[in-house]
N, C-alpha and C positions, 0 to 999 in steps of 0.2 A: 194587720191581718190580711187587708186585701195586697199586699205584695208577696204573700205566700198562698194565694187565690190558685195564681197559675197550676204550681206544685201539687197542690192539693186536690187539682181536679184529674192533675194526671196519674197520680196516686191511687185515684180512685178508679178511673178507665181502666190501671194495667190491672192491677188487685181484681176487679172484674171479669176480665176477660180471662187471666189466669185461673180463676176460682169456675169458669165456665169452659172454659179448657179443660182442665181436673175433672168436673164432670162427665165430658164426653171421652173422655180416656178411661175414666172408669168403667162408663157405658161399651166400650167396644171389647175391656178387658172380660168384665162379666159375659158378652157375646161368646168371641172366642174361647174360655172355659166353657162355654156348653159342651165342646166338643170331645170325644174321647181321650183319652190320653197315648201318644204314642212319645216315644224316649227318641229325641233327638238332642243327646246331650255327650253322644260319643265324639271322637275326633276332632277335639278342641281346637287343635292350631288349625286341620286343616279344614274346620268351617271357618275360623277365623280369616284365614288367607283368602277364602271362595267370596267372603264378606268385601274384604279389601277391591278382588280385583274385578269383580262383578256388580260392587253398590258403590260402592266408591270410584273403583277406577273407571268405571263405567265400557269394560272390555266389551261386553256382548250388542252395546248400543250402536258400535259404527262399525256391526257388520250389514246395519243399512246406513252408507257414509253421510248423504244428504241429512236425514234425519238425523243422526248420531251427533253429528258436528255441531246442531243447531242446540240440541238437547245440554251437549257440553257445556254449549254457552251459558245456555239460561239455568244449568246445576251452578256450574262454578260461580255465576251470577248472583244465583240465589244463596250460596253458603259463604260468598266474602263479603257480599255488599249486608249482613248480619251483624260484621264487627260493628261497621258503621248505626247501626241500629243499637248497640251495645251502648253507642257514644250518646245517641239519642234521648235510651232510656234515664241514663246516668245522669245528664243534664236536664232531668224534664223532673225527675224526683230533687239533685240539688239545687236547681236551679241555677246553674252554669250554664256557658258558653260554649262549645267544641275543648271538651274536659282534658282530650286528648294533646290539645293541640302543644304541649308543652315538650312531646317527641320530636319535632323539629322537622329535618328534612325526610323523617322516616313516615310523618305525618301527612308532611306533600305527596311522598310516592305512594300511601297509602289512600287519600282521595284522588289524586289523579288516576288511580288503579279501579277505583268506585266507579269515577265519573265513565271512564272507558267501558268499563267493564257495562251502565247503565246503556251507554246509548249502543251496543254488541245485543246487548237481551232485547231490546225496542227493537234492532232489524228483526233478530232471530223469532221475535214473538208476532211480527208483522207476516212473515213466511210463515208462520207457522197456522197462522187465518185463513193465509190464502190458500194455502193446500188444502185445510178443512173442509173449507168455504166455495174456492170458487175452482182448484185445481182436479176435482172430480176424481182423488185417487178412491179406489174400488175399497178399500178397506174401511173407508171412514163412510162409506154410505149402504156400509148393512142395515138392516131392519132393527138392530137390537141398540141402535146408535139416534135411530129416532125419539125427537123430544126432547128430555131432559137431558141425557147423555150428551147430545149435539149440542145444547143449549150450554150446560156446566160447560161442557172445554172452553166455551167460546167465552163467558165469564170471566174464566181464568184469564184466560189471554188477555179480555179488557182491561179485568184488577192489575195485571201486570203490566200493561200501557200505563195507565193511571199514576200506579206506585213509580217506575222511572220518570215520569214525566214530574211528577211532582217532588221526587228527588234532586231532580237537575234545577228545576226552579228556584226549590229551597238554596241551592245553592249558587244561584246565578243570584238571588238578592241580598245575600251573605255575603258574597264576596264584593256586591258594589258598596254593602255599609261597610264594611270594611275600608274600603278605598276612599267611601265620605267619612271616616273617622267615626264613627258614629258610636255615644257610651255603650255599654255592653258588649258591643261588635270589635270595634278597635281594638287593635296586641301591639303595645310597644316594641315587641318584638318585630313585627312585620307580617304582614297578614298571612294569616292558620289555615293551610292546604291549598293544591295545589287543582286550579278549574279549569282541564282541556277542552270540556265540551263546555261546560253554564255559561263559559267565557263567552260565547258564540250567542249566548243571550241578551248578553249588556246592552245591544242596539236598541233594542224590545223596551225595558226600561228604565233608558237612559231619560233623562227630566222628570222621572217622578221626586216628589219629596222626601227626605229620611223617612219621616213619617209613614207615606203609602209603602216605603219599600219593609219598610218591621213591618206593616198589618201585612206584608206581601208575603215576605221571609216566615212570619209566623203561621199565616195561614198554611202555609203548602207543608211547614212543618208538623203541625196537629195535622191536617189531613192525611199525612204517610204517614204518622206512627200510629196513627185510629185506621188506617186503612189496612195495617199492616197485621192490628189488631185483631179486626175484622175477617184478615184473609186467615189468619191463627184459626179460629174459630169455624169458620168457615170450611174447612179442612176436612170435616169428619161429616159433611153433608158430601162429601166430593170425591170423582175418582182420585185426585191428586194428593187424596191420604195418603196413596207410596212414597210421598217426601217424607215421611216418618218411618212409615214399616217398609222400606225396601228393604233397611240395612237387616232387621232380623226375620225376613221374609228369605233371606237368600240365606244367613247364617245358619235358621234351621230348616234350609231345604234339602232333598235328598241326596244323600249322598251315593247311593248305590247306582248302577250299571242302569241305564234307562229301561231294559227288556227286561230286568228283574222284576218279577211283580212277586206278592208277599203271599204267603203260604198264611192258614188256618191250621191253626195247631191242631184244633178241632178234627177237624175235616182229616190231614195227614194223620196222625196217628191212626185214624180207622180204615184208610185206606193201606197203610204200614200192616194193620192185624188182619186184611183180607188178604193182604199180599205173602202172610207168614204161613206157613205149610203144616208149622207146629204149636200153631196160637191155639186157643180153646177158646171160639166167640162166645161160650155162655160163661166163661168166668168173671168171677170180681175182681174188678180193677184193683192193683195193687194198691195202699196208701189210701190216700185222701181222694174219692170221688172224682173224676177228670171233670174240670172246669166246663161246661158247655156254653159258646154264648148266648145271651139273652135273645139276640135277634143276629140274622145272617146279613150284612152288607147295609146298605141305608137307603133308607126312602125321604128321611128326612134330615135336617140340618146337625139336631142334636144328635145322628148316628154316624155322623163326620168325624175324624181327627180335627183336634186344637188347630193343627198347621194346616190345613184346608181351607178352616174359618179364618186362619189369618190372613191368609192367600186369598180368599175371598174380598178383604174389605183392602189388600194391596195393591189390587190389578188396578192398573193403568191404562187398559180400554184401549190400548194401542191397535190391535187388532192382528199385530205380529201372527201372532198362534193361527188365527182363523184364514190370515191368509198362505200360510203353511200350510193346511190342512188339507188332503186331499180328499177326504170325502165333500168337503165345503167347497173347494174348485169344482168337482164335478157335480156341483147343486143339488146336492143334500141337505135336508134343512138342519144338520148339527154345524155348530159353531161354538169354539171351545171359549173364543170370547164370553159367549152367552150363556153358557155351564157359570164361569164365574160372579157374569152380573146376576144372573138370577139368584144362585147362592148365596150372594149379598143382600139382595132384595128382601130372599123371603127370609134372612137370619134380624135383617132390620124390623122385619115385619114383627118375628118371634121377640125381639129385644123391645120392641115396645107393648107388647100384651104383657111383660112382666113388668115392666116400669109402671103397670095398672094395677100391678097385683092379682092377675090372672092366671091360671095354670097355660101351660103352653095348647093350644085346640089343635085338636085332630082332624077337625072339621078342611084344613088343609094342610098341605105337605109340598115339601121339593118335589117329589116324583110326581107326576100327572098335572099338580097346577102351575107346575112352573118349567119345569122341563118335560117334553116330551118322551116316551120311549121310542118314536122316530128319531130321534136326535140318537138316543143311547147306542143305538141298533146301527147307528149309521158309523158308528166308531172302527178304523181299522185297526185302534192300536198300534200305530208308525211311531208314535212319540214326540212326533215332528213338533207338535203343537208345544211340546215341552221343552226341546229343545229349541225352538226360536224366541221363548220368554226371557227378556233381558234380565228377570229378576227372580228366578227360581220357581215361578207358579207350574204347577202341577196340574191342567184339569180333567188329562185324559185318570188320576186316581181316583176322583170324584165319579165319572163317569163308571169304571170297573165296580166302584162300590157299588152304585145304582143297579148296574142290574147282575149281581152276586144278588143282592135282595129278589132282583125277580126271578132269577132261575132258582134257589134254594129256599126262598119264602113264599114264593107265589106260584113256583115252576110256570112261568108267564116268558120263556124263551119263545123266541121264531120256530115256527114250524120244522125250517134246516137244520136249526141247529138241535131242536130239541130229536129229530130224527139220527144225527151224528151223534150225539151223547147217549141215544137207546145202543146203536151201534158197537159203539165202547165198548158199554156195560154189557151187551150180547155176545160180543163178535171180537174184542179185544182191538177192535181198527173202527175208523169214521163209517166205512164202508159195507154194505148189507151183502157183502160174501160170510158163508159159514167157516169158520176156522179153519176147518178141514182142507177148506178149498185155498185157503190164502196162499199157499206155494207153486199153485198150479201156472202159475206164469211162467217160474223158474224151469220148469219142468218143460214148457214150449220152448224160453231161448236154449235148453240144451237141447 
């Protein structure tokens, strides 16, 4: 029994952590279902394609090259050095040895591809502290990056020293039992993969005993695949949930013209029957009652699209968008980054009063306690912020939604603009000339 001790506690670790996995995916699925429903299920290949060369290929990331290249590393990093964790898992449930190792020289090119690829993520994740940290770039020390924000990146970054470091270990005492012949380690065949970097460690624990080097090799072993566990789990506390939802965060992002913005069926149809010369405003709608919405734009989470919410718990905190943005250059306090995290915040906040079995409280909202309408008002609608998101987030949408709620729910616009929209509706222009007079320019240039 206790020679299958091992097995069985790993058994019990992954089934754990998968089973609390499963929960928090559940927990984010139920979130994003708060949100209305909008059909993002047209144009199949060519979301497919946008998926490929935008989450995948990672096209938009090295149009900032420093950053882009680093990022490269530590993606491709993290989705090959996984097979290796395949091998991991497989040998920890049968209790083998490098299960794999039976592939041969495909198996050497395969961990020397690992080990390489390990000590590439340790530079890239060491640059990537230091810009945070000490390189004072203007994007990572906004106000909305204070605390925990600053604090999570910086996590990650450790977890991911950690896990290579403990990778390369595991295999710098691997490959020395191997070379002391050591039972369970030894392959008649000749030792199983190939160590460009662990190699570089033998000096370190060269004179330990078989002995200390298994309690060596085994420890550093449980510790990356419990840490790796960990970091699984840990995922949905973090902004670095886009390793999951980037791919259908960009699949179902918009596909229309960025200056497109979407029409009220509502709204257009009544403006269409002021517009008609031979409509009759007091007749019955033809059919079935015209649909009216419940409520005009959103003040809160649950009056978002599903893909907002998703886009919410995807962002990546880069700061891309906000340093794009020119109302946020010219020190306006919106920041489209901070549309996002707040989003996220208070949708967490709402996802846990229901995990109580609470009704959603009114007592707060997205609009006013989390976002500003300084922020809203500060909006030029350039797009920019949308177009510099490596992964399809949208939050100048969110922002239009908010205040569609205050100009048609609250009529709560700026004084300007509420003055230019009287204009309209009086005068057919922004402008507080009388009709009559709108041609009188024409009339001076001839």
């Amino acid at each position: 029994m206790l020679d299958y001790l091992p097995q069985i506690l790993f058994i019990i670790a992954l089934g754990g952590a998968i089973l609390f996995f499963a929960k928090n995916v559940s927990s984010i699925r139920r979130n994003i279902n708060l949100g209305r429903d909008v059909d993002r299920k047209d144009h199949k290949n060519l979301r497919f394609k946008k998926m490929m060369r935008v989450a995948l290929g990672q096209s938009k990331m090295v149009t900032r090259p420093i950053a882009g290249i680093l990022h490269i590393i530590v993606y491709v990093g993290f989705v090959i050095i996984n097979i290796e964790v395949l091998e991991i898992i497989i040998d920890g449930v049968a209790g083998t040895h490098r299960i794999f190792g039976f592939l041969g020289p495909v198996y050497d090119f395969l961990i020397g591809s690992f080990e390489i690829l390990a000590f590439l993520v340790l530079v890239s994740v060491i640059i990537f502290w230091l810009r945070r940290n000490v390189m004072n770039i203007k994007r990572f020390l906004s106000r909305e990056l204070k605390g925990w924000p600053k604090n999570d990146a910086n996590y990650i970054l450790y977890f991911e020293v950690v896990l290579m470091v403990l990778f390369l270990t595991m295999n710098a005492a691997d490959y020395q039992l191997q070379l002391s012949g050591a039972p369970h380690y030894f392959n008649e065949a000749g030792i199983m993969g190939s160590f460009p970097i662990s190699q570089f460690l033998l000096p370190i624990i060269d004179g330990m005993s078989v002995e200390s080097l298994i309690i060596l090799e085994r420890t550093a072993w449980w510790l990356h695949i419990i840490g790796i566990l960990i970091f699984l789990n840990y995922l949905y506390y973090s902004k670095h949930l886009h390793i999951l939802l980037a791919f259908p965060n960009v699949y179902f992002s918009n596909l229309e013209s960025l200056g497109k913005f979407k029409n009220l069926d509502a709204v257009t149809n009544e403006v269409k029957l002021m517009m008609d010369p031979n409509a009759d405003p007091f007749a019955e709608p033809e059919g079935d009652e015209e649909e009216v919405p419940e409520k005009f734009g959103a003040s809160d989470v649950q009056d978002l699209n599903w893909f907002q919410l998703l886009s919410a718990y995807t962002c990546t905190e880069c700061g891309r968008c906000t340093s794009e943005c020119p109302a946020n250059q010219t020190g306006k306090k919106l920041s489209p980054r901070k549309i996002m995290m707040d989003t996220r915040d208070r949708l967490e906040e709402v996802g846990k009063e229901l995990d109580k079995g609470n009704e959603i409280s009114s007592d707060k909202q997205l609009l006013d306690d989390y976002i500003s309408r300084e922020e809203l008002w500060a909006c030029t609608t350039c797009n920019a912020c949308v177009d510099a998101c490596p992964i399809g987030i949208d939050p100048l949408s969110i922002i239009m939604d908010m205040r569609q709620y205050l100009v048609m729910e609250q009529s709560a616009a700026p004084a300007e603009l509420n003055n230019a929209m009287s204009n309209i509706e009086n005068n057919a222009a922004p402008w507080p000339y009388n009709q009559q007079d709108r041609l009188d320019w024409a009339k001076e240039e001839a």
